[in-house]
C-alpha positions in Angstrom: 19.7 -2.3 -4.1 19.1 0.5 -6.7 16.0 3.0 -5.1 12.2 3.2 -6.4 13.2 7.1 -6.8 16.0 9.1 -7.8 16.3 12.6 -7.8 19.7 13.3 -9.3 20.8 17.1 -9.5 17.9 18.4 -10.3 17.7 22.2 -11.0 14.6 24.3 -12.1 15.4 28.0 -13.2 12.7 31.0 -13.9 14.5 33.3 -15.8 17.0 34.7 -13.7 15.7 32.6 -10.2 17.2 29.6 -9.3 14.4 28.0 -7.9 15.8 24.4 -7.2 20.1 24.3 -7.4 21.1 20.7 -8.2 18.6 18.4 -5.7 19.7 15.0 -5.2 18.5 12.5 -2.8 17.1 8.9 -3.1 13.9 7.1 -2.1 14.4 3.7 -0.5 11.4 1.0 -1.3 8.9 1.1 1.1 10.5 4.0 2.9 8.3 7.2 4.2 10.8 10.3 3.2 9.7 14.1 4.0 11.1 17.4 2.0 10.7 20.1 4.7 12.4 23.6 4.7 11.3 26.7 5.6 8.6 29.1 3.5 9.7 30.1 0.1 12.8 27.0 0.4 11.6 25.5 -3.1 10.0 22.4 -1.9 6.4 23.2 -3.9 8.4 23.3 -7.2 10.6 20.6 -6.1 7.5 18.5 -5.7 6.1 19.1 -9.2 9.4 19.0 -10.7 9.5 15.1 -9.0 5.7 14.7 -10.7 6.7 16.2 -14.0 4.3 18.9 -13.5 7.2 21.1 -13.9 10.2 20.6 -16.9 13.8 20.8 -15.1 16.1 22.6 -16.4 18.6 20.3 -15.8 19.2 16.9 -14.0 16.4 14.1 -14.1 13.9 11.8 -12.0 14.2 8.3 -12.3 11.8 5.4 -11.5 12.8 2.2 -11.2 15.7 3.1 -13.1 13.4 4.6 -16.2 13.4 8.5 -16.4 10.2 10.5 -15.7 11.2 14.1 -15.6 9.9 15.9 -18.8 7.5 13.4 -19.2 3.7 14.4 -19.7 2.1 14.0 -16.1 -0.7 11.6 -16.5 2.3 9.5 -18.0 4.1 9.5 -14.9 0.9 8.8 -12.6 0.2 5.8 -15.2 3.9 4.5 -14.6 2.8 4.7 -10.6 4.2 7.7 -9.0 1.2 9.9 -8.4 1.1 13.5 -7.0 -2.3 14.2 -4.1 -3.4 17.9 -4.4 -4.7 19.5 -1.3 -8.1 19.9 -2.9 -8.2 21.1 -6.3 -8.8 17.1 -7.6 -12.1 16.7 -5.3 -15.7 17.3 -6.8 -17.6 18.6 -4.2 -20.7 18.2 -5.7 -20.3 14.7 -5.9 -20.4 12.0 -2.8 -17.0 10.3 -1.4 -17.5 7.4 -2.6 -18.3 9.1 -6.9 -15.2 11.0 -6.0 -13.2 7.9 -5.7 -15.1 5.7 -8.3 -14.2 9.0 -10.8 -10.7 8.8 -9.7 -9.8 5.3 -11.1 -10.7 5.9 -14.7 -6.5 6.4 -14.9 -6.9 3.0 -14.6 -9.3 2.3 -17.3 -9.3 0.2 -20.3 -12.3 1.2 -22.5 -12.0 4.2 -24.4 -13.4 7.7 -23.5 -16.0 7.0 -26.5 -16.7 3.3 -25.2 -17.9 5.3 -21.7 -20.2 7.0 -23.5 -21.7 4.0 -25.1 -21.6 2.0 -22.7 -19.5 -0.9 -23.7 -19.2 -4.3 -22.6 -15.4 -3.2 -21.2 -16.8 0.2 -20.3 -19.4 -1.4 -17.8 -16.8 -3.9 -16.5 -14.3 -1.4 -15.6 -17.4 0.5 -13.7 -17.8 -2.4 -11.6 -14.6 -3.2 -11.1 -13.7 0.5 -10.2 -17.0 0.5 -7.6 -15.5 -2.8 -6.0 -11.9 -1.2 -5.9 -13.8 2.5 -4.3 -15.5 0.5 -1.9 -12.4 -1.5 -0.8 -10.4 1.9 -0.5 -13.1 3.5 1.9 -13.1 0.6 3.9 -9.1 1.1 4.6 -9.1 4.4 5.2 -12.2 4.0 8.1 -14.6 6.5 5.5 -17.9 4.2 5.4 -19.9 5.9 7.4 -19.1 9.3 5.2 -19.3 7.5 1.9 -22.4 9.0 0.8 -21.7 12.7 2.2 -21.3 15.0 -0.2 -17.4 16.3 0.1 -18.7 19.7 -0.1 -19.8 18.8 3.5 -16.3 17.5 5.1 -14.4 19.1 7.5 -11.0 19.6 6.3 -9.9 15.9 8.3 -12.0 13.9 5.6 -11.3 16.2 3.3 -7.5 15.4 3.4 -8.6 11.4 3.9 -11.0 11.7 0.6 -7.8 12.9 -1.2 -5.7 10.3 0.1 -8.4 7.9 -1.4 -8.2 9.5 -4.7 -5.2 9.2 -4.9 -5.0 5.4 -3.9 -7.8 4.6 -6.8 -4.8 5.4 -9.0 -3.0 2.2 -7.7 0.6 4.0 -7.0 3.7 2.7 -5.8 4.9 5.9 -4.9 2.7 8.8 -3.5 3.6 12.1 -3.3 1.4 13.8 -0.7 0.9 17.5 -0.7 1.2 18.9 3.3 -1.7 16.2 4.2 -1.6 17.5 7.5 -2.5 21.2 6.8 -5.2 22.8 8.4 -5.7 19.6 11.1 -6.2 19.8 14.4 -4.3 17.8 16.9 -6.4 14.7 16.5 -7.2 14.5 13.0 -3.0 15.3 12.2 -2.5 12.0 14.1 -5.2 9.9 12.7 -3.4 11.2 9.1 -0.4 9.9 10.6 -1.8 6.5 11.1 -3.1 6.3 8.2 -0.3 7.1 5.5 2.1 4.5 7.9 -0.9 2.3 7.1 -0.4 2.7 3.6 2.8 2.2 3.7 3.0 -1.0 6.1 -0.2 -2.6 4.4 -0.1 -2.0 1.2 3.1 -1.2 0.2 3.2 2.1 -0.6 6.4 4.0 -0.6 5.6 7.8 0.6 6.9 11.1 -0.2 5.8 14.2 1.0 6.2 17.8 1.8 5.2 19.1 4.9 5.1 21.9 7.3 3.8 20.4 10.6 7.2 19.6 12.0 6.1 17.7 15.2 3.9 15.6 12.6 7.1 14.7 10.0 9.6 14.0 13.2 7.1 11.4 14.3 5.9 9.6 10.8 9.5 9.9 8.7 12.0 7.9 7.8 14.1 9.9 6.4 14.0 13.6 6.1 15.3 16.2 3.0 16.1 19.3 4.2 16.2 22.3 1.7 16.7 26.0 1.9 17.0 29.2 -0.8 16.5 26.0 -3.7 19.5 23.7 -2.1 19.9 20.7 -0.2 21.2 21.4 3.2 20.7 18.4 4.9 19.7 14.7 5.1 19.0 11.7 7.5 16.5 10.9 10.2 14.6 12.4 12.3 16.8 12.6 15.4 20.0 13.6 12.9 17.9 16.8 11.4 16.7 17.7 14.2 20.4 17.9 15.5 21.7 19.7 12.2 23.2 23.1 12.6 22.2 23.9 9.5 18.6 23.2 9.8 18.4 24.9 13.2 19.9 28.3 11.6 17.6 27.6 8.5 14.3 27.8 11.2 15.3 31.1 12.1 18.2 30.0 14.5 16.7 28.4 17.3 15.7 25.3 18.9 12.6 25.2 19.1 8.9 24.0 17.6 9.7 25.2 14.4 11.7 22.1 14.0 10.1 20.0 16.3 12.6 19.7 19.2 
C-alpha cells in the first residue's frame, strides 16, 4: 500500500550549510511517527521543509502520491497536511472558542469580500464553522474553557487550543510542533491521550517533532531519528531506544535523554 506521506531524499542547503542531507522516510495511514534528534539535528527545518514552509533544495514530499514540496503553504494545508505552531497562530485577545471558529475560514467557500457583506454563503459558512468549533471543543474536553480568553491559559490549554486550530482545518495529516513543550507531568500525558485520540477516532495520521523522550517512547509508532541534518536511524520505539547510533547521538549514554 503506497504511504499518505513521502519524504524522499530530501536536502535543504543555506549557502554553504547542509541543513537537511537527503531525508527519506515514509508515513504509514493512520500511523503516529515522531522526528526526534538532538538540539541543532535539523528536525525544525525538516518540519517546514515537509509543510512547504521551506523550498528544498533537492528531493520532494509527496501526498497521496501528488507532490507538495515547493508548493505555496496554505496550498498544502488546503490539500490536508497542516503544520500546528506552538503559539504564534493563537489570538489571545480572542476566546477559545473565536480562536477556533477563526481557524476554519481555510475551509471557507464565500469570498473574503462576501465576509464583509455578509452573504447568504458567507453566513452559512459562519454557522457551519460555529457547529464544527463547538464539535472540536467538545473532543478535546475544552467546554468549560470555551469562553476564556487564551490570553488566560496555562500553557496545557494553550497547547490543546492549538491542537483545535489546527483540527478546524479538517487535516489528514498533522504535523505537531513539540505539543508537549513546557507541560508538566500531567498535562504531557493528557496531550498524549489526546493526539492517540485523534488518531484512533478520527482518523488522523500524526507527525511530529518532539523533545520529551519519555513522552514520544510512549505515544509513537514509529520513530525518525536524525543528527548533524541526516538520517541515522528508524523503527519503533523499543528498536531506537536500542540503536547505537542514537545512544552516541544523546551524548553517549543510556539514559533519560532517550527515554530508557
Amino acid at each position: 500500500m503506497t504511504p499518505i506521506l513521502q519524504v524522499k531524499g530530501v536536502t535543504k542547503r543555506f549557502g554553504g550549510l547542509t541543513a537537511n542531507n537527503s531525508i527519506s522516510f515514509d508515513v504509514a495511514e493512520g500511523e503516529i511517527l515522531s522526528v526526534i534528534g538532538p538540539n541543532g539535528a535539523g528536525k525544525s527545518t525538516l518540519f517546514k521543509l515537509i509543510a512547504s514552509f521551506l523550498r528544498t533544495s533537492s528531493g520532494e514530499v509527496l501526498f497521496k502520491g501528488q507532490r507538495i514540496s515547493n508548493l505555496a503553504p496554505h496550498k498544502v494545508a488546503r490539500m490536508g497536511v497542516v503544520r500546528t505552531f506552538q503559539e504564534t497562530t493563537i489570538f489571545r485577545s480572542m476566546t477559545v472558542r473565536e480562536n477556533v471558529v477563526v481557524a476554519h475560514h481555510l475551509r471557507s467557500k464565500a469570498s473574503l469580500l462576501g465576509f464583509f457583506l455578509g452573504t447568504s454563503q458567507a453566513r452559512s459558512d459562519e454557522a457551519e464553522f460555529g457547529v464544527s468549533a463547538d464539535e472540536i471543543i467538545g473532543f478535546l474536553g475544552m467546554d468549560a474553557i470555551r469562553d476564556e480568553l487564551a490570553s488566560n491559559l496555562p500553557q496545557g490549554h494553550l497547547r490543546a487550543l492549538g491542537m483545535a486550530i489546527g483540527l478546524a482545518t479538517n487535516p489528514t495529516v498533522l504535523l505537531l510542533d513539540e505539543p508537549f513543550a513546557g507541560m508538566n507531568h500531567d498535562e504531557t500525558m493528557r496531550m498524549v491521550s489526546l493526539v492517540r485520540r485523534l488518531r484512533d477516532e478520527r482518523g488522523v495520521t500524526v507527525l511530529l517533532v518532539e523533545h520529551d523522550m519519555p513522552a514520544v517512547m510512549k505515544i509513537s509508532d514509529r520513530i525518525v531519528v536524525i543528527n548533524f541534518g541526516e538520517k541515522i536511524a528508524e523503527g519503533t520505539p523499543a528498536e531506537i531506544q536500542s540503536n547505537e547510533k542514537v545512544i552516541e547521538a544523546y551524548l553517549g549514554s543510556e539514559d533519560d535523554a532517550i527515554g530508557m
